[in-house]
C-alpha positions in Angstrom: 111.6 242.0 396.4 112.6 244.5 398.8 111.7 248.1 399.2 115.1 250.0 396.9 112.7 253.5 396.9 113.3 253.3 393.5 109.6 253.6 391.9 106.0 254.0 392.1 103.1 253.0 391.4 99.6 253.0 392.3 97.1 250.2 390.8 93.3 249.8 389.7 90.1 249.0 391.3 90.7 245.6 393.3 94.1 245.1 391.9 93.1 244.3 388.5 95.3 245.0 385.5 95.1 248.3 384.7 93.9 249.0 380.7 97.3 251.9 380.1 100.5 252.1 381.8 102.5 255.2 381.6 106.4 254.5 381.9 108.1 257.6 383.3 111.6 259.1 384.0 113.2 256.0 382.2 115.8 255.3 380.0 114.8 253.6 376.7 116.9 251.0 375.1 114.9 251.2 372.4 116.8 248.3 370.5 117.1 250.3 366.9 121.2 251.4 367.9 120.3 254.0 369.2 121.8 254.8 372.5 119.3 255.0 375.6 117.8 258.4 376.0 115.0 259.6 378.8 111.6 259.5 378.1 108.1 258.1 378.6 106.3 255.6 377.0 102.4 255.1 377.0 101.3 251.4 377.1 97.4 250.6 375.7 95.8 247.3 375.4 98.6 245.0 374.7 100.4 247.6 372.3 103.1 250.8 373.1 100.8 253.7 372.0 103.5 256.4 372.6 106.8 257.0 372.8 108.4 260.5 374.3 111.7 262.0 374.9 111.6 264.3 377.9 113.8 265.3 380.4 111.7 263.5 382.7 108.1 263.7 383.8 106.3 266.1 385.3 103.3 266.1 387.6 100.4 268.6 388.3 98.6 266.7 391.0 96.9 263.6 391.9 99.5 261.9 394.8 98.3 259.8 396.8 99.7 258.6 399.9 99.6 254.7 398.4 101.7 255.3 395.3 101.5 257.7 392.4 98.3 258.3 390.9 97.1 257.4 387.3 94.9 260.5 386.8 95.1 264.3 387.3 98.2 264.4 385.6 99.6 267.5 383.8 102.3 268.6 382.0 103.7 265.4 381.3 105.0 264.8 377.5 102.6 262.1 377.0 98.7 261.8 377.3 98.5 259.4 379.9 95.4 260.7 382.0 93.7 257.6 383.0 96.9 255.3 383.2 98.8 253.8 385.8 102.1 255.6 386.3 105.2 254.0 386.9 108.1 255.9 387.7 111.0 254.6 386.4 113.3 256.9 388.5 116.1 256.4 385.8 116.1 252.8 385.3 116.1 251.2 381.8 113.1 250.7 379.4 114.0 248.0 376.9 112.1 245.1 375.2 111.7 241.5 376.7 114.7 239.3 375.7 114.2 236.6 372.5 116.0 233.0 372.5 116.3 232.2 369.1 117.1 228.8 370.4 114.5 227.2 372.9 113.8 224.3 374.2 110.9 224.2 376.7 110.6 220.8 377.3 114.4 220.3 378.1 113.7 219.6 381.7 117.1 220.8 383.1 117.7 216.9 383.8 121.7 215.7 384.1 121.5 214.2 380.6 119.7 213.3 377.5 117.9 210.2 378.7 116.3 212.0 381.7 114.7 213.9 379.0 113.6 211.6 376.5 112.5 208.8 379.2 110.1 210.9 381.1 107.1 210.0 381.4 104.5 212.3 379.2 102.0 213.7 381.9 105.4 214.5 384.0 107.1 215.9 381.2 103.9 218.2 380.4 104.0 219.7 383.8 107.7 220.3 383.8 107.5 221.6 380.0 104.9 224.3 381.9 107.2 224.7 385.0 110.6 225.5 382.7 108.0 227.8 380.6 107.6 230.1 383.5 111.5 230.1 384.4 112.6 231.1 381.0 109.8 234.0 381.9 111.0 234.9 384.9 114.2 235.8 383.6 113.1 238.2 381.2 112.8 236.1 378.2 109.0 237.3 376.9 109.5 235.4 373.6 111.2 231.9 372.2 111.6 230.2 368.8 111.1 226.5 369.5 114.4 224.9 368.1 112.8 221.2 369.1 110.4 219.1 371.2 111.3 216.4 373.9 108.0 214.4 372.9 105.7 215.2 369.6 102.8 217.5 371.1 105.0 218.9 374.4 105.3 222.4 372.7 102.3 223.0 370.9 100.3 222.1 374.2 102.4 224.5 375.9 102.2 227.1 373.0 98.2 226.7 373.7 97.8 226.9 377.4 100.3 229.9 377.0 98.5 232.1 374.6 95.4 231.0 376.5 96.6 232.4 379.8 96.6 229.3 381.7 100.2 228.8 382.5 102.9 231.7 382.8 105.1 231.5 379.4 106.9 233.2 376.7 105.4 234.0 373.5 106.2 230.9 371.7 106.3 229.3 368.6 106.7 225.2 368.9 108.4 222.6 367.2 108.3 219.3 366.8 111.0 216.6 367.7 113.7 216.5 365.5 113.6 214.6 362.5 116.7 212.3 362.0 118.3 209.5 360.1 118.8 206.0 360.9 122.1 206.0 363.1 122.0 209.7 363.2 121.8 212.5 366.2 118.3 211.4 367.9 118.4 207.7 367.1 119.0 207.0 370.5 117.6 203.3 370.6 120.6 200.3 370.7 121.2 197.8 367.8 119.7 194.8 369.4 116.6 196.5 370.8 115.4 198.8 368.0 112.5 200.8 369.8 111.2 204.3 368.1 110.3 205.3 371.9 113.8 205.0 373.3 114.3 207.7 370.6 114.2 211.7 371.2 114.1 212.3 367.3 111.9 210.8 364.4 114.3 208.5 363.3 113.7 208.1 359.0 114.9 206.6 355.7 114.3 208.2 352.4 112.0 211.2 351.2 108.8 209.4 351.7 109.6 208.8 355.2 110.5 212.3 355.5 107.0 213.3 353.8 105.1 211.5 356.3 106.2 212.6 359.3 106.6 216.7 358.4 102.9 216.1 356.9 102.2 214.4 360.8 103.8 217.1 362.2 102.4 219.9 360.6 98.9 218.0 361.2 99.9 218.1 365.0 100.2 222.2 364.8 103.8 222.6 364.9 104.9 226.3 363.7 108.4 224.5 362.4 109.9 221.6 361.5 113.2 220.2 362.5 116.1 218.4 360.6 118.9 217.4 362.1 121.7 217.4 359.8 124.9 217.3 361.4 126.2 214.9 364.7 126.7 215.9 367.7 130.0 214.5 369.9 128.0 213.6 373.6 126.2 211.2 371.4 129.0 209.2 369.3 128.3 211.0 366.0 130.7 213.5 365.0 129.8 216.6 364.7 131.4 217.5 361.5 129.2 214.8 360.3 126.4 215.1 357.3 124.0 212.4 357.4 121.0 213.3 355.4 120.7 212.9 351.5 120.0 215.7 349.5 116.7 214.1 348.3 115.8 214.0 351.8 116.4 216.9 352.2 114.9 218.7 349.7 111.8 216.8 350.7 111.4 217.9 354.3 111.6 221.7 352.7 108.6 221.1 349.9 106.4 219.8 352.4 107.5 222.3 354.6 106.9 225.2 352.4 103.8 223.7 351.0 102.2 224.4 354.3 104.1 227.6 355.4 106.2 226.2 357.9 109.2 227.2 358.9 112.3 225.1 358.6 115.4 224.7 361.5 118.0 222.6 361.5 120.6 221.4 364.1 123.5 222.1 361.4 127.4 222.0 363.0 129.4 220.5 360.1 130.0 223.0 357.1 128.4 220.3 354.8 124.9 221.0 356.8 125.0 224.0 356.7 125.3 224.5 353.2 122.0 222.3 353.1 120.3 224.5 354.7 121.6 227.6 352.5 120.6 225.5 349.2 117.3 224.5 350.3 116.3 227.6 352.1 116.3 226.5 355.7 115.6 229.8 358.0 117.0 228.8 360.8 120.3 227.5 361.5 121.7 226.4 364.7 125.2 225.8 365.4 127.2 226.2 362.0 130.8 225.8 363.7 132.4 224.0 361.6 131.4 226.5 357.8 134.1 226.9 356.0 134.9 230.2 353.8 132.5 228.2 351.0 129.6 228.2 353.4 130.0 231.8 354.7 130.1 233.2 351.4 127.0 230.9 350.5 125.4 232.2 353.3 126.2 235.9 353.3 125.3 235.4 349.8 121.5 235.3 350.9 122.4 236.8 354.6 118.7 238.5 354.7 117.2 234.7 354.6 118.9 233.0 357.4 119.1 233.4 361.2 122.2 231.8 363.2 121.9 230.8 366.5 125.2 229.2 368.0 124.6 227.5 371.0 127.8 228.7 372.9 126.6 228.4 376.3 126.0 224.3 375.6 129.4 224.4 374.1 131.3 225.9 376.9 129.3 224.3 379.9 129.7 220.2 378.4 133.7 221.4 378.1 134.6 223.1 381.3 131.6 222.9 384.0 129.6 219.2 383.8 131.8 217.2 385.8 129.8 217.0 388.5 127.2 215.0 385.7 130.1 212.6 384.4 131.6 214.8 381.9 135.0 215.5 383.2 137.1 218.1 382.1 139.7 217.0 379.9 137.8 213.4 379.2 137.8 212.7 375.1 134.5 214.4 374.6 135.3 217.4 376.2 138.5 218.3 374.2 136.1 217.7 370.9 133.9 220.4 372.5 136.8 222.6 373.3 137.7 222.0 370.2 134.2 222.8 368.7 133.9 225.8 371.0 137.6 227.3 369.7 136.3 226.8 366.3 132.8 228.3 366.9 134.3 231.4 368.3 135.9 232.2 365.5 133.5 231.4 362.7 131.0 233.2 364.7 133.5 236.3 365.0 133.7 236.0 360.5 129.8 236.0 360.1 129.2 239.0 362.8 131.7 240.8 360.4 129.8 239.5 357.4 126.7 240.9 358.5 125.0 237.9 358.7 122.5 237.8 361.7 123.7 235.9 364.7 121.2 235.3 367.2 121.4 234.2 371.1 119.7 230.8 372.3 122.5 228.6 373.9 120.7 225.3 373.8 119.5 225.6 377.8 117.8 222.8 379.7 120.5 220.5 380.8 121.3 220.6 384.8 124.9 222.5 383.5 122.6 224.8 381.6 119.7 225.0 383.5 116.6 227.2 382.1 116.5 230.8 383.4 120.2 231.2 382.7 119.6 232.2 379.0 120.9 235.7 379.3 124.3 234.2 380.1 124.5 234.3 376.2 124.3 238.1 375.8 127.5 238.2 378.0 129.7 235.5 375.7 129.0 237.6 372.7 130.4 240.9 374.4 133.3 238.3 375.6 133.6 235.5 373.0 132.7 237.5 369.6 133.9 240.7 369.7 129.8 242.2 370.3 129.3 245.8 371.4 127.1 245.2 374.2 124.2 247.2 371.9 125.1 244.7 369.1 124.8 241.7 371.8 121.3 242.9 373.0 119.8 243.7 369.3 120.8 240.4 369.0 118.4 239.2 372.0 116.2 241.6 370.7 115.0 243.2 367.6 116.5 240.0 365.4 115.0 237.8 368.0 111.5 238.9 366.9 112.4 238.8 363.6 113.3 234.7 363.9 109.9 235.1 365.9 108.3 236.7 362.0 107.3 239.2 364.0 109.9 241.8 363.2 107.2 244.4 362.3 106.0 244.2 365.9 108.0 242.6 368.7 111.4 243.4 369.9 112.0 247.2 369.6 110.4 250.0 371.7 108.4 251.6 369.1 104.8 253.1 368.8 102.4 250.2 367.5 104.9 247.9 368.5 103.8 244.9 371.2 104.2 245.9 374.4 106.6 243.1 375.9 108.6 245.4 377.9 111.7 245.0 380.8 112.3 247.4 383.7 116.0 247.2 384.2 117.7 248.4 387.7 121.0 249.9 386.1 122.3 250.4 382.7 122.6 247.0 380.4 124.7 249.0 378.1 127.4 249.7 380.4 127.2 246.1 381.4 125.4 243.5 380.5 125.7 240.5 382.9 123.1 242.5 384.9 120.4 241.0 382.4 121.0 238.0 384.2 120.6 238.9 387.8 116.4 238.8 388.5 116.4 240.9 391.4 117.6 243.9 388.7 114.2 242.6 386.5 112.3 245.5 388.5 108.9 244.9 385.9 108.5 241.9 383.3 105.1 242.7 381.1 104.1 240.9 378.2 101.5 241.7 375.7 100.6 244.6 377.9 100.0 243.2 381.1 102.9 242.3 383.8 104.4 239.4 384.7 106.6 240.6 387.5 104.6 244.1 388.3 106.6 246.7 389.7 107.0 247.3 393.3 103.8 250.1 395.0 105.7 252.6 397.2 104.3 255.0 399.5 104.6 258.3 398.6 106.7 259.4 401.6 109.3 257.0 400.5 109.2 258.1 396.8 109.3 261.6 397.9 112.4 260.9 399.7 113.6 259.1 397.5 
């Protein structure tokens, strides 16, 4: 990234990640509501030790002519002798973005089938390669919402937390589980194959047992159901496929083993499934009518919502150059989807039932890395005050995460997964989404994309 003069820093012995980072002269989007205000923050270990209001920071010695030193400091409203400093010079503090709705091993192919038919050692590699994209663009954490293949995410959830491969925090899941002829049961009538399949195609509760119990035994954090259609594939979307029993199944197995349950729910028959049998996390829910939003706002502090807009509107308006031609049957029912989303999306938000962003990426028309194009449809599409749009990618994000005691909020004790933003989000958001304005990514204390060392001519010019 190129010189902008517009911090400083100065690193440990031999370059090595430095054990406390002081950010200075910053504004923090603390993502509680509150508007951004200048401060410091104090970074120890992997945790935010301190957080300071201040008018900005003030130093009583210590310059060097390589950066700004990290000891020798004085009069500074935090106790950061010993720490690297970074000087923000006014740009914005706030917490690594969430997507409620991830799928890591969605290999930004042209289509479903380029997913499903790769081969596994590719697809692990790419899984690993679209890991570090959705990191690069901010995103420190994911919910899993489903797996290409059956161990693809909790491979990648390993090598993650391990330090092997760059990645978000992560929680995996599974492939979806599906019904016979339903969204995932990809193989043709006259060559019925499980392995052209990108769900777990079942029948009955006791099919359903098995393969939660297989999952679960394979160290997914949730399991899957997918109880609606979905129009690119033939089955309509206002669809409901799965039986009650089976159902209710999938969620006593679940629970048995405190897994979380998801479910790919657009008709408003699903999701009043997922209300009745407690499934956390829904994602879509166009199509609930006024019976399904009071169900759900009914028990609002149980569920998540996670749309899915930016599939929505990029299959509609902007994959022709992948065969899907504006205007072609399947893209007026996603228009037609999209109109309705909008608005029942508009009725919840009112509600006060938590709507999440996670907009289904990994297809070439919504390639990984783009995610934070879903902070700017809620400003546009649902009425979101950009604070309301970022809490969204935020502080709910790590509460789908069940870390909401600890992830997705500047606060002291909190995780220290942290975004240095060139400019104001507040005042507009699409800048989330331009990487060159990502000047620091750090996650559980230690960065990512580390901040730019400046000499001190420069910052004193500056």
């Amino acid at each position: 990234m190129a010189d902008n003069g517009m911090y400083g820093a100065r690193w440990g012995a031999n370059g090595r990640e430095p054990d406390s980072v002081l950010f200075t002269n910053v504004r923090i989007l603390d993502a509680t509501g509150e508007y951004p205000y200048t401060g410091e923050v104090l970074v120890q270990g992997n945790r935010i030790k301190q957080v300071s209001r201040s008018g900005g920071a003030r130093f009583g010695g210590g310059m060097s002519g390589s950066g700004m030193s990290g000891s020798g400091m004085s009069g500074s409203g935090l106790s950061g002798g010993g720490a690297t400093v970074i000087d923000g010079a006014g740009a914005t503090l706030m917490p690594g973005m969430i997507d409620a709705h991830l799928h890591l091993s969605w290999n930004n192919a042209p289509g479903i089938d380029p997913i499903q038919m790769m081969e596994v050692e590719e697809h692990m590699l790419v899984t690993m390669e679209m890991a570090k994209l959705v990191l690069d663009a901010g995103f420190t954490a994911g919910r899993g919402a489903a797996a290409a293949k059956p161990r693809l995410d909790v491979v990648a959830k390993k090598f993650i937390n391990q330090g092997r491969f760059p990645g978000p925090r992560y929680l995996a899941a599974g492939p979806e589980i599906t019904t016979v002829g339903g969204l995932g049961d990809a193989a043709p009538s006259h060559i019925p194959h499980e392995g052209l399949n990108l769900g777990i195609v079942v029948s009955g509760p006791e099919e359903i047992r098995r393969v939660v119990r297989t999952l679960i035994k394979y160290g997914v954090d949730s399991i899957k159901l997918n109880l609606s259609g979905e129009e690119i594939t033939g089955m309509g979307a206002e669809e409901t496929p799965m039986s009650e029993e089976e159902v209710a199944m999938a969620a006593s197995e679940a629970r048995c083993r405190n897994k979380v349950l998801s479910a790919h729910a657009r008709s408003s028959g699903s999701v009043k499934q997922c209300v009745r049998h407690g499934i956390q996390n829904i994602y879509h829910a166009s199509f609930a009518d006024e019976e399904a939003l009071d169900m759900l706002e009914a028990v609002k502090h149980k569920h998540f919502v996670a749309p899915g807009l930016a599939w929505l509107i990029n299959t509609a308006r902007n994959a022709g150059d992948y065969g899907i031609k504006p205007g072609s049957p399947v893209t007026v029912l996603y228009e037609r989807e999209l109109e309705m989303a909008v608005e029942t999306m508009r009725k919840m938000h009112k509600r006060g039932i938590k709507v999440l962003i996670g907009g289904d990426y990994g297809f070439a028309w919504t390639p990984q890395g783009t995610n934070a194009k879903d902070i700017e449809y809620f400003v546009d599409l649902l009425g979101f005050s950009p604070m309301e749009a970022i809490i969204a990618a935020t502080r709910y994000g790590g509460e789908i995460m069940n870390m909401g005691n600890e992830l997705g909020q500047i606060k002291e004790g909190y995780l220290a997964d942290l975004l240095l933003v060139d400019g104001d989000p507040i005042a507009n958001v699409r800048i989330l989404q331009e990487k060159d304005r990502l000047l620091a990514i750090m996650k559980d204390g230690k960065f990512h994309k580390r901040p730019q060392v400046q000499s001190e001519r420069r910052r004193l010019i500056a």
